[in-house]
C-alpha positions in Angstrom: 133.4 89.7 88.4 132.8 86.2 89.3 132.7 86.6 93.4 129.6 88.2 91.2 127.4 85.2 89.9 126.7 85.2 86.6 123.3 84.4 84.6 125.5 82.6 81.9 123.8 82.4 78.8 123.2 86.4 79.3 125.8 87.5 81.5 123.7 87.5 85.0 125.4 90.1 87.1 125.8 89.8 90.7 127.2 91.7 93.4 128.6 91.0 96.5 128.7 92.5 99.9 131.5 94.8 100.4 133.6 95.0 103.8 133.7 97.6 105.6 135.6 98.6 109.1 133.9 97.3 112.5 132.7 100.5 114.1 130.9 101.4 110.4 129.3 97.8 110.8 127.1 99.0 113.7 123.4 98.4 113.4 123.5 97.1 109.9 121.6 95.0 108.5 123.0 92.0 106.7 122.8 88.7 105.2 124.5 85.3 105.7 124.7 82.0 104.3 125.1 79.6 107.0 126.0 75.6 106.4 125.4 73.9 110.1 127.7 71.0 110.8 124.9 68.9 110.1 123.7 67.5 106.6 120.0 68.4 107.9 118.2 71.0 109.5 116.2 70.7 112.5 114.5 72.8 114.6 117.2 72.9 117.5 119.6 74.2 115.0 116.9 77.1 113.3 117.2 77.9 117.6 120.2 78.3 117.8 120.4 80.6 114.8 117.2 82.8 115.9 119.1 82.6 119.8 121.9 84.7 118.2 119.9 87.2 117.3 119.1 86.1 113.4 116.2 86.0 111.3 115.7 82.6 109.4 114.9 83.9 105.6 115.4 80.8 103.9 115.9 77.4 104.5 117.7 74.2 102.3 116.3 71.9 105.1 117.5 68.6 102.9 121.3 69.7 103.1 121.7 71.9 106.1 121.8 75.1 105.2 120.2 78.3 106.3 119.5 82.1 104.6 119.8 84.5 108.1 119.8 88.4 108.4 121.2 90.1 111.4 121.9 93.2 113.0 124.9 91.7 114.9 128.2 93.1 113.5 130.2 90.5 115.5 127.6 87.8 113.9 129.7 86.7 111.3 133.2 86.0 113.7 130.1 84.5 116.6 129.6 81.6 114.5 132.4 80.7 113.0 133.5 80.0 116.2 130.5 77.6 117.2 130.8 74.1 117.1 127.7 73.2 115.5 128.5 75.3 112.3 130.6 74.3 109.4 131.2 77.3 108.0 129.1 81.5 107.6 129.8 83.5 104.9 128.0 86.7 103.6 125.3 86.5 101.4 125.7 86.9 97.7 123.1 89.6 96.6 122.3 88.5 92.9 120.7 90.7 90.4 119.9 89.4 86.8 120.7 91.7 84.0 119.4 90.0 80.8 121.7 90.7 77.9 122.3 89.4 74.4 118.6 88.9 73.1 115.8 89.9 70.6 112.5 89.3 70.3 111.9 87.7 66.9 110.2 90.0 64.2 107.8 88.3 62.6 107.1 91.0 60.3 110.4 90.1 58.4 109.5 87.0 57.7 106.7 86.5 54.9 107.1 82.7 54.5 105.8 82.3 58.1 102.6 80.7 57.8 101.9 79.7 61.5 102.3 76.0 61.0 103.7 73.1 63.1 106.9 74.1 63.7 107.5 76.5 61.1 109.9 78.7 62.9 112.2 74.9 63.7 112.2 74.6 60.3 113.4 78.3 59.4 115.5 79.0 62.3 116.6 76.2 64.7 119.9 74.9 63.4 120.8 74.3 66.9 117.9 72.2 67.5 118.5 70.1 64.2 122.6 69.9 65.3 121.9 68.0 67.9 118.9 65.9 67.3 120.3 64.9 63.7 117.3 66.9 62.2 115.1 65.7 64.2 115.7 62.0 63.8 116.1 61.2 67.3 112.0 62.3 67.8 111.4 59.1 66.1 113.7 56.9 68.5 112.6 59.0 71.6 110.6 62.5 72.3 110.2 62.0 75.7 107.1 61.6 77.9 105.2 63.3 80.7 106.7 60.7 83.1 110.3 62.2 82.5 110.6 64.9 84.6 113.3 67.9 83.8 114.0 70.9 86.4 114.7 73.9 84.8 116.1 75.8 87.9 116.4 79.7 86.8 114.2 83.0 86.3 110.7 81.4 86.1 108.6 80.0 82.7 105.8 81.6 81.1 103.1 79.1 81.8 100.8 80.8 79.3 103.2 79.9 76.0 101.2 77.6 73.9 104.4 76.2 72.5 104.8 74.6 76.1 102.2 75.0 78.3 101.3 70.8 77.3 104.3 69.9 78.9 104.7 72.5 82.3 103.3 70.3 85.0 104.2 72.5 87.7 106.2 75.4 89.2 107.5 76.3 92.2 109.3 79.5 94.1 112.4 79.8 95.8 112.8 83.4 96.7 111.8 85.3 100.3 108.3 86.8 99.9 107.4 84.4 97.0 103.7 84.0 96.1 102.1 81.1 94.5 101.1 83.2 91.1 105.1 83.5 91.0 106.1 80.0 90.1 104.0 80.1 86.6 105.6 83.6 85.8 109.3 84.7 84.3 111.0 87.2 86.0 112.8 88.1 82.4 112.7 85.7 79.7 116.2 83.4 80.5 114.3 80.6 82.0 111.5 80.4 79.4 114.3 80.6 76.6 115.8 77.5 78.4 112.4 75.8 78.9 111.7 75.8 74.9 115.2 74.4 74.5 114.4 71.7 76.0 110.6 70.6 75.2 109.0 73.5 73.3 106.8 71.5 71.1 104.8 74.2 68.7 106.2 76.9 66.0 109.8 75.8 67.6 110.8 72.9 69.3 113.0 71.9 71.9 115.4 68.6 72.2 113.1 66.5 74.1 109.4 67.7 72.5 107.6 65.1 74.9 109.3 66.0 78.2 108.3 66.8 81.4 108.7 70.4 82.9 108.4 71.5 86.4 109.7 75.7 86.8 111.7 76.1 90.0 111.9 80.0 89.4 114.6 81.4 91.4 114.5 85.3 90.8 111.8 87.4 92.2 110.4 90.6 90.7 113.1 92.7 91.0 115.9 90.7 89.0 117.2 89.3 92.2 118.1 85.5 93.6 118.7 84.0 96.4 121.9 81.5 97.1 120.0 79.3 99.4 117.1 79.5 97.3 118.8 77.6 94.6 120.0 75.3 96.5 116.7 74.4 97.9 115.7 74.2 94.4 118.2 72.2 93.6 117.4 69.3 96.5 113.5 70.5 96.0 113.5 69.1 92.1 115.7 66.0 93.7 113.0 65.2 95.9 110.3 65.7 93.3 111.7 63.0 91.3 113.6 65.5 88.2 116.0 63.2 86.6 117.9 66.1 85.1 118.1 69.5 85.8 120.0 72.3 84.5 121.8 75.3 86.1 122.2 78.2 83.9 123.8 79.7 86.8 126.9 79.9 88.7 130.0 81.6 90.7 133.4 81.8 90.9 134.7 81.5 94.4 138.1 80.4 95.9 138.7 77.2 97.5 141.2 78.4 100.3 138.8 81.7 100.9 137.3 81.8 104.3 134.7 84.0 103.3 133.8 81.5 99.9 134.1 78.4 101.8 130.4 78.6 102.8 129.6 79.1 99.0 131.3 76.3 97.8 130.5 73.8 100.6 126.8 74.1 100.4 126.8 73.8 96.4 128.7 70.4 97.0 125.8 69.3 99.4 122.9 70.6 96.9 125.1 68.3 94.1 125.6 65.0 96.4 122.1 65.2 97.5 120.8 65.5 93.8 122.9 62.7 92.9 121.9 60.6 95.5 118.2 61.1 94.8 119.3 60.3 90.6 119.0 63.7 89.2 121.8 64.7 87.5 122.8 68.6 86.6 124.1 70.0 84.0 125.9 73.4 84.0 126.8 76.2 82.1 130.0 77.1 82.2 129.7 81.0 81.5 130.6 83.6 79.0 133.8 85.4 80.1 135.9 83.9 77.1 138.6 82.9 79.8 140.5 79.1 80.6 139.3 78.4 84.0 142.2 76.8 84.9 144.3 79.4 84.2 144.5 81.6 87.3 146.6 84.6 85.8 144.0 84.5 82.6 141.0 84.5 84.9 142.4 87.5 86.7 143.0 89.6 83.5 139.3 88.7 82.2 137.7 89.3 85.5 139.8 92.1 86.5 140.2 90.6 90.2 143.4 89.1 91.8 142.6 85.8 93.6 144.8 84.3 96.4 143.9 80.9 95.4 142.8 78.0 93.4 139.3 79.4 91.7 136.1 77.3 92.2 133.8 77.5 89.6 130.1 77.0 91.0 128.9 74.6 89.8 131.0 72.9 86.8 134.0 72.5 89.2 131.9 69.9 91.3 132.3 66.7 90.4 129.3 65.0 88.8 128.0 68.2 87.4 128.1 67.9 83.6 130.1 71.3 82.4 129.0 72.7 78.6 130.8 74.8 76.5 129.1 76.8 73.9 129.7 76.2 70.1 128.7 78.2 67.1 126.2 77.1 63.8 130.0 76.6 62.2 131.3 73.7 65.1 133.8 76.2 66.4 134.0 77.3 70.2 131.9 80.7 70.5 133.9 84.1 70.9 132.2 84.3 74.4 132.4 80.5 76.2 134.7 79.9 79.4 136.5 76.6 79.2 139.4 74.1 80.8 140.1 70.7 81.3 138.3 70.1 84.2 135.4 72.3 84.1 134.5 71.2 80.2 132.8 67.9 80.1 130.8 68.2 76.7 129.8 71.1 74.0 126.7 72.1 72.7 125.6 74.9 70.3 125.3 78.1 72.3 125.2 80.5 69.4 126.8 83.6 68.1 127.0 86.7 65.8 128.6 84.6 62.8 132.6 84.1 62.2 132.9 87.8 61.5 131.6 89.2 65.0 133.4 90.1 66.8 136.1 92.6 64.2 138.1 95.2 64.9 136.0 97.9 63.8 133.6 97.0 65.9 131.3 97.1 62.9 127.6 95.4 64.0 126.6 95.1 60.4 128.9 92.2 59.7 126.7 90.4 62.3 124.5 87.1 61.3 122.0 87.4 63.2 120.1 84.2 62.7 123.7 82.3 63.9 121.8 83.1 67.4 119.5 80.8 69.0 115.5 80.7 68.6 113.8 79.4 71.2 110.4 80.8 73.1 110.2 83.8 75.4 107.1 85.1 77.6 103.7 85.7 75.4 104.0 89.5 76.6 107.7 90.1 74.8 107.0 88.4 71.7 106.6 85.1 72.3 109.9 84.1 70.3 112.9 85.3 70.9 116.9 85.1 70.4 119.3 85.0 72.5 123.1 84.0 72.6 125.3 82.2 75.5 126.2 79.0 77.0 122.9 79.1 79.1 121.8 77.9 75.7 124.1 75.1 75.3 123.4 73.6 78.3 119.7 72.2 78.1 120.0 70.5 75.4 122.7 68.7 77.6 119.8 68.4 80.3 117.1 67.2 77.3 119.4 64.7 76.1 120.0 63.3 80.1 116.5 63.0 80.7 115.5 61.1 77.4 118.6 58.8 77.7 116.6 58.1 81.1 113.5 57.9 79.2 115.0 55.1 76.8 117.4 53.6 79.7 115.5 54.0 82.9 117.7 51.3 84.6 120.7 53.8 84.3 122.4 55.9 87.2 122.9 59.6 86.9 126.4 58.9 86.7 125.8 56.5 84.1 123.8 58.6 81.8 126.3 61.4 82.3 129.3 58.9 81.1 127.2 57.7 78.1 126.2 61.2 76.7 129.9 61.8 76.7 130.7 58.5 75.5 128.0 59.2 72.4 129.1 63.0 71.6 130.5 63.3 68.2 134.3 64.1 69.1 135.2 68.0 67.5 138.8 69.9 68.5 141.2 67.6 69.2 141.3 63.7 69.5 139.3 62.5 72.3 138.8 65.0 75.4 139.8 68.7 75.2 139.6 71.8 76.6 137.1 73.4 74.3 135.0 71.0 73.9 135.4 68.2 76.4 134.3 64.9 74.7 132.6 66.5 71.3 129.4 68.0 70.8 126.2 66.3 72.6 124.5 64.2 69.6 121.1 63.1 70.7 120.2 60.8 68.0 123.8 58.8 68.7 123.0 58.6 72.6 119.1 57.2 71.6 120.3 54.2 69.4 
């Protein structure tokens, strides 16, 4: 499942190219991820790919790395063998399958009356967790010169819980049009968006923040490696100083065929770095100890020949978060290990008795789930479960610690929001929960 790439607050399912004998190879049509040998592309390079016969689809210009189809069977073993390519691997075809959310039902809830933030105060326990109730608005909201990236399935421009603080979206998918970047493909990425800076019936971390969309799935549910990673260096370059990825892959680092994968995702996260935007990551919702090979297998059902490489919490100076529960316990669902688990957050669940034995969805709490906004069309207000919901509040908290401490390096914020987290498991770093639960008002004083 995880050569698959996962949406991973909802379980994004993804899946790869399979491989098939030479002569059955003829005349087909497929797609490649190409990293040239140089950290830049230029148009002597885009030659030499459209020379061999490829079409340029996309193109992550900043770190080298081209989206090509081809015809070519023997494309693939051509340019692993030239001199000006690093590595060429398949494409990953990506294909979001939203899982794991509800529209809220207004109708069930009488006491609503429409207010400033009435649905925070009924329903956001997440929210409060981290912000201390909301004490941390006081020391810092944010501002409109803080800029976060929220790098996923698009934002609904139109919510009037956030539409104050979207200053601009962007596409990164072949065929995109401009109406695209103010649009969600689903409703992950405006879920994510209210997280951190909803500012109306709910509220997000950072109320005051900055938004810019970089919408990553087109109409059909699908998106494109390279487009990421374009969005990645793209929301670099536009001056983000956080941005979060509630997206990812598992690859293996000896792989051929993954080294392409893993390579460019370092570039994207140097280059970010470099520019001062740091990125958070979710670390994805197969239960499983990423540094346990054998248990990864089991979970994932697959039999790797190597070390795993998770994209993107495996890189260093991406921030990892784990998901925890309304109860400070890890959540049934949340991947984690030593090295891919930097800090926690609350991700939401079903309450402490879901999952049972019986299987028995009445013993569900459903308001241990996490409220944030969804597009106008589904509701407006939706749940939804997963540690694509831990994360930006990791990414809210980066950007106001920026906001309060604008002479701090990514790297710097990164150490101090670990530094600040109030510890939970275990004394001092863990598995579970890296260094404690991300604690907003503690990293604003």
């Amino acid at each position: 499942m995880k050569k698959f790439l996962l949406l991973l607050a909802v379980l994004l399912v993804a899946f790869g190219s399979g491989q098939f004998p030479a002569a059955a190879q003829e005349s087909v049509e497929r797609d490649y991820i190409v990293v040239l040998k140089s950290a830049h592309t230029d148009s002597a390079s885009l030659q030499l790919l459209k020379d061999s016969g490829a079409e340029i689809l996309m193109d992550a210009s900043q770190i080298g790395v081209v989206n090509v189809r081809s015809h070519n069977p023997a494309f693939l073993e051509e340019l692993q063998g030239n001199s000006n390519i690093l590595a060429v691997s398949e494409d990953i075809e990506i294909r979001s399958s939203e899982e794991e959310g509800a529209a809220l039902s207004l109708n069930n809830s009488a006491a609503i009356l429409q207010d400033s933030a009435d649905l925070y105060k009924l329903y956001q326990w997440d929210i409060k967790r981290v912000t201390e109730d909301g004490k941390s608005w006081a020391i810092n909201p944010g501002s409109k010169e803080t800029l976060v990236a929220v790098i996923d399935t698009g934002v609904d421009f139109s919510h009037p819980d956030l539409k104050e603080n979207l200053v601009f979206g962007k596409a990164f998918f072949p065929g995109a049009q401009p109406e695209d970047a103010v649009k969600d493909a689903g409703s992950h990425g405006t879920h994510v968006a209210g997280t951190i800076a909803a500012n109306g019936r709910v509220m997000g971390v950072g109320p005051e923040l900055a938004i810019a969309s970089s919408r990553v799935s087109n109409n059909h549910g699908r998106m494109n490696w390279t487009g990421i990673l374009s969005a990645i260096t793209t929301a670099a370059d536009d001056g983000a100083v956080s941005a979060n990825l509630s997206l990812g892959t598992y690859s293996i680092m000896n792989d051929k065929q993954d080294r392409a994968l893993h390579l460019s995702s370092q570039r994207a996260v140097q280059y970010a770095l470099k520019k001062g935007m740091l990125i958070i990551g979710a670390n994805g919702n197969n239960g499983m100890d990423l540094g346990k090979r054998m248990e990864t297998e089991k979970r994932i059902g697959k039999v790797y020949d190597g070390p795993l490489f998770d994209t993107f919490t495996s890189i260093p100076g991406v921030i990892g978060v784990s998901s925890t529960t309304n109860r400070d316990t890890l959540a049934y669902y949340s991947n984690y290990g030593s090295s891919n688990v930097n800090i926690s957050s609350p991700g939401g669940d079903y309450g402490p008795n879901w999952p049972n034995e019986e299987g028995d969805t009445a013993k569900r709490d459903l308001e241990a789930r996490t409220l944030s906004t969804i597009p106008v069309s589904q509701g407006s207000y939706g749940w939804k479960i997963g540690t694509s919901m831990a994360a930006p509040k990791v990414t809210a908290a980066a950007a106001l610690v920026k906001s309060q401490y604008p002479h701090l390096t990514a790297q710097q914020i990164s150490t101090h929001l670990q530094r600040t987290a109030e510890d939970l498991g275990k004394p001092g770093h863990d598995e579970y929960y890296g260094h404690g639960l991300v604690n907003v008002f503690n990293a604003l004083q």
